[in-house]
Backbone as numpy.savetxt, mean C-alpha at the origin, in Angstrom:
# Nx Ny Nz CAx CAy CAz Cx Cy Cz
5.45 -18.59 -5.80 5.67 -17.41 -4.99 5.22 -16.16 -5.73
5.32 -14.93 -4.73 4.61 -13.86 -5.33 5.60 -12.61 -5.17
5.78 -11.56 -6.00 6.48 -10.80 -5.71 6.03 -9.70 -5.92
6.39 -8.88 -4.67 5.97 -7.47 -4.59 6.73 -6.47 -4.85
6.42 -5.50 -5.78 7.78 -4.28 -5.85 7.23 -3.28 -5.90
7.48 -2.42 -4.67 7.29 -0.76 -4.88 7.98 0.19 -5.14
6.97 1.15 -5.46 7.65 2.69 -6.22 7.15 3.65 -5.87
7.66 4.77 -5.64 7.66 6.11 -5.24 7.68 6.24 -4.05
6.83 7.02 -3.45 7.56 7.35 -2.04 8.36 8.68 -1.86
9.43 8.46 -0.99 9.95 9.76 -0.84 9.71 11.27 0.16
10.47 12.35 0.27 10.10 13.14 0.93 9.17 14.09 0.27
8.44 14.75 1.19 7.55 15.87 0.97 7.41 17.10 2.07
6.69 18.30 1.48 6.27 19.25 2.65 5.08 18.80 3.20
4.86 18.94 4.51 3.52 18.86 4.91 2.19 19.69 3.89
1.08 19.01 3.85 0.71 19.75 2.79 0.88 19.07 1.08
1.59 18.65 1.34 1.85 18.32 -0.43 1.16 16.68 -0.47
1.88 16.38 -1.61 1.35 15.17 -2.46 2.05 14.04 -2.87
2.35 12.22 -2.36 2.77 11.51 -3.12 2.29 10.32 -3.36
2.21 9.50 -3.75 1.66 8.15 -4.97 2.91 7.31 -4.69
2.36 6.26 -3.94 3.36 5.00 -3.82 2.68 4.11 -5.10
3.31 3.26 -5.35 2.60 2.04 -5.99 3.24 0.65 -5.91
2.85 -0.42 -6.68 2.98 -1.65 -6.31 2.77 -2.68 -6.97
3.45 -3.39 -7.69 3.54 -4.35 -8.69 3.24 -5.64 -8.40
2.83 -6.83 -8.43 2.80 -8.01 -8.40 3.00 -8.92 -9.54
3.64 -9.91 -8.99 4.75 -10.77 -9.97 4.70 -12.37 -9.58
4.46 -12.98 -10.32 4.59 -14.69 -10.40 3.66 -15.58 -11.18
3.66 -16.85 -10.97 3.33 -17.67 -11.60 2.06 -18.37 -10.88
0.82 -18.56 -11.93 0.06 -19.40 -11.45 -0.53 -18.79 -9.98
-0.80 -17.73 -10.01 -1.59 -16.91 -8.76 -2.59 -16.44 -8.91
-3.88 -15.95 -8.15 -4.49 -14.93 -8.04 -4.34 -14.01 -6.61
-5.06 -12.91 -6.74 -4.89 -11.89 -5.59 -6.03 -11.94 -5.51
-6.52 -11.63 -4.09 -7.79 -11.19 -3.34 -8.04 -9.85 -3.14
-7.09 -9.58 -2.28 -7.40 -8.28 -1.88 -5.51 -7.92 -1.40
-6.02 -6.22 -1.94 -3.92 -5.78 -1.55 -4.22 -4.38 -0.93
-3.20 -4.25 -0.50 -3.20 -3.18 0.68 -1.99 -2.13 0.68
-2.28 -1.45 1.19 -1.01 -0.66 2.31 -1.24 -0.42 3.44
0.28 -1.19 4.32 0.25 -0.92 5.54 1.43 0.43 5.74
1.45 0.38 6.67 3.10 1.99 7.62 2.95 1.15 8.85
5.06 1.72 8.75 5.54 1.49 10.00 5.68 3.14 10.09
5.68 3.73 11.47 6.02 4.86 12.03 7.16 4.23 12.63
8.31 5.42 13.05 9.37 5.45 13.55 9.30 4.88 15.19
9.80 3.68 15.54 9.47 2.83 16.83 7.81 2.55 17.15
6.97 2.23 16.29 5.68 1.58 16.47 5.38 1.16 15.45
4.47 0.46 15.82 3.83 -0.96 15.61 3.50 -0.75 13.64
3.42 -2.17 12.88 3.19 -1.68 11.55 1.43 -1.44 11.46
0.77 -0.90 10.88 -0.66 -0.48 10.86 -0.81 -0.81 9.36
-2.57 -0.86 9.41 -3.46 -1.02 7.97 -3.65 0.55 7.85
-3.38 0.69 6.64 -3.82 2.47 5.90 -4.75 1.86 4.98
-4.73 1.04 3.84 -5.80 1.23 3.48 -5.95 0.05 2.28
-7.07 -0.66 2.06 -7.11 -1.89 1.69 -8.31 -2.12 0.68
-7.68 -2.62 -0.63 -8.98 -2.86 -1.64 -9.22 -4.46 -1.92
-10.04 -4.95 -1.95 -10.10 -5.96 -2.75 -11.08 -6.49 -4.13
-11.40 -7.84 -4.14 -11.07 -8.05 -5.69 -12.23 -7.20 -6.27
-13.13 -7.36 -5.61 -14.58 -6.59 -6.38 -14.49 -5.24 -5.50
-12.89 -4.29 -5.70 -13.09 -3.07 -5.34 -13.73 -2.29 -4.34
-14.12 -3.46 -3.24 -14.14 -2.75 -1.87 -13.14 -1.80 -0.88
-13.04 -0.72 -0.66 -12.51 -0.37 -0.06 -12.53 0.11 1.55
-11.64 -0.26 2.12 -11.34 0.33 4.08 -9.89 1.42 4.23
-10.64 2.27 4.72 -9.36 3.19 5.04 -8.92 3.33 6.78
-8.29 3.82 6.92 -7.69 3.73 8.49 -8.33 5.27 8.90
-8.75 5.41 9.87 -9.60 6.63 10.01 -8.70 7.91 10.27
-7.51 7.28 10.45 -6.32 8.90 10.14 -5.88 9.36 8.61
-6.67 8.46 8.17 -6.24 8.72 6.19 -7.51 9.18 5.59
-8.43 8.60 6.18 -10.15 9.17 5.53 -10.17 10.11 5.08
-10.65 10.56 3.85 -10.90 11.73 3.11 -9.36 12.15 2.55
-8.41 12.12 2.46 -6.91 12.51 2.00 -6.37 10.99 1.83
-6.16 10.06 1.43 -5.43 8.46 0.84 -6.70 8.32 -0.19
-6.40 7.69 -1.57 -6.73 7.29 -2.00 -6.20 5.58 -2.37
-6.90 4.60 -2.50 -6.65 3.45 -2.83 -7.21 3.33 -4.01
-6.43 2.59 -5.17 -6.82 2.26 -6.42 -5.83 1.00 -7.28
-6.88 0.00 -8.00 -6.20 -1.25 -7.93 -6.56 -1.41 -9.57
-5.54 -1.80 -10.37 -5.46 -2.74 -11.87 -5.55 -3.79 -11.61
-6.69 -4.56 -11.69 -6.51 -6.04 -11.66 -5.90 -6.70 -12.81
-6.22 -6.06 -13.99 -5.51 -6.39 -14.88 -4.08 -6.91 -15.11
-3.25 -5.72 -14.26 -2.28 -5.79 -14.63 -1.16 -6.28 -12.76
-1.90 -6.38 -12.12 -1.75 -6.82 -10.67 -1.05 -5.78 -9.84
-1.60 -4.42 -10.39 -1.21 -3.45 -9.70 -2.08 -2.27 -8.44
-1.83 -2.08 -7.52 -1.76 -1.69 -6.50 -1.51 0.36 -6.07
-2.04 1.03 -5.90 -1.75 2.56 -6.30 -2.36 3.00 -4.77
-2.01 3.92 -4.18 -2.08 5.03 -3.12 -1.73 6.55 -3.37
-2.78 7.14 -3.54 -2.49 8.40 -3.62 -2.61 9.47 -2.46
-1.95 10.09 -2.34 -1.52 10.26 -0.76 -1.98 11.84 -0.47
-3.00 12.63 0.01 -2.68 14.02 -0.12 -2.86 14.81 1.09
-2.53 16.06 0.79 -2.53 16.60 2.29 -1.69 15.93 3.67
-0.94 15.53 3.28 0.32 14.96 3.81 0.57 15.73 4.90
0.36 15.06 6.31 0.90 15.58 7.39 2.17 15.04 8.01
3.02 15.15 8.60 4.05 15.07 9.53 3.68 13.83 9.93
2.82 13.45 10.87 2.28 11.58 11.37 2.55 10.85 10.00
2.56 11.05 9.07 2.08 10.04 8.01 3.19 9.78 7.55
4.75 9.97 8.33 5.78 9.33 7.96 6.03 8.36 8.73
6.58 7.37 7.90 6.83 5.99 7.85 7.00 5.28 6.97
7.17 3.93 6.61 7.83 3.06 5.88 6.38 2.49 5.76
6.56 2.88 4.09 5.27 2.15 3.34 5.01 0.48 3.20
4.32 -0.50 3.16 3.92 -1.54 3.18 3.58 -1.98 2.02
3.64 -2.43 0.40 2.43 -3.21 -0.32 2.17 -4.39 0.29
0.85 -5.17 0.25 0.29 -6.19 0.82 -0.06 -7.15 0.13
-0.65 -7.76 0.25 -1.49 -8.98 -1.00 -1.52 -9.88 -0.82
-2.80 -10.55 -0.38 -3.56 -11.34 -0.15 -3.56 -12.14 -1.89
-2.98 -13.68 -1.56 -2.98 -14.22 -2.77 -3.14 -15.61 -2.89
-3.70 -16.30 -3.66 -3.92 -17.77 -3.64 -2.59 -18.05 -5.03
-1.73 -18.92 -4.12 -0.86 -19.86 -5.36 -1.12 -21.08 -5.00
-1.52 -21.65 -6.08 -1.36 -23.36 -6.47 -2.89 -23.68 -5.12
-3.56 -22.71 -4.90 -4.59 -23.37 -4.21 -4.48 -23.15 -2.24
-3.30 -22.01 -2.25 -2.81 -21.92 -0.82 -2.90 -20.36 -0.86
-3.54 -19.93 0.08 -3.49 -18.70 0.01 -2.51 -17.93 1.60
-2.40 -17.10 0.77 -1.11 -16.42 2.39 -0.99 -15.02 1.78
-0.36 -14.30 2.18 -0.16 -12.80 2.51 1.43 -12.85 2.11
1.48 -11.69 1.09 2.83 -11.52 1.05 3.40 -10.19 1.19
4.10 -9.48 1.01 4.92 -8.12 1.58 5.65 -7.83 0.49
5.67 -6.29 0.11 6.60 -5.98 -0.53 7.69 -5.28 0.23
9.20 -4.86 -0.14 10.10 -4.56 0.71 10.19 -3.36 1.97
9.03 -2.33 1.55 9.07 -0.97 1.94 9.67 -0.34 1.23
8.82 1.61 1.04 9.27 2.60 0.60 8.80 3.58 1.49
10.13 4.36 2.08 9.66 5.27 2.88 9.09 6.55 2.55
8.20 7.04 3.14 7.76 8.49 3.10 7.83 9.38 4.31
8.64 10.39 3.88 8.71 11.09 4.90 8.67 12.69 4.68
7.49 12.81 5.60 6.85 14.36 5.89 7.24 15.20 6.78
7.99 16.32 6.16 8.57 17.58 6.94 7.54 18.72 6.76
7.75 19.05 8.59 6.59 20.31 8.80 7.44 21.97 8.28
């Protein structure tokens, strides 16, 4: 199994700046590709923005130019840097990760960290 743990998050002003991140943990794995998704308050969970192993990146076209995605393979870590933070962009953060254990690959979730943007 694989374990996901995130950090930071939190409130902000519209306008400002925050950096979630995202740890991965276990035995006998690799990762493909890891992500962040958001839930908004009563809708659906969405892709914000997704790297994988050879550092490709996709952003969600309401984050383009303000989210940054950035990945340690090294160390199986996962980073979003968040700026210009509007009011929409609250919701309950997602880490993702696409991972092969023991030869099975599946998708795993970290718990959520919320962010939430006041106008």
């Amino acid at each position: 199994q694989v374990q996901l743990v995130e950090s930071g998050g939190g409130l902000v002003q519209a306008g400002g700046s925050l950096r979630v991140s995202c740890a991965a943990s276990g035995r006998r794995f690799s990762i493909r590709a890891m992500g962040w998704y958001r839930q908004p308050p009563g809708k659906e969970r969405e892709l914000v923005a997704l790297i994988t192993s050879t550092s490709r990146t996709n952003y969600a076209d309401s984050v383009k130019g303000r989210f940054t995605i950035s990945r340690d393979s090294a160390k199986n870590t996962v980073d979003l840097q968040m700026d210009s933070l509007k009011p929409e962009d609250t919701a309950v953060y997602y880490c993702n990760a696409e991972c092969v254990v023991r030869g099975t690959a599946g998708d795993y979730w970290g718990q959520g960290t919320q962010v939430t943007v006041s106008s």
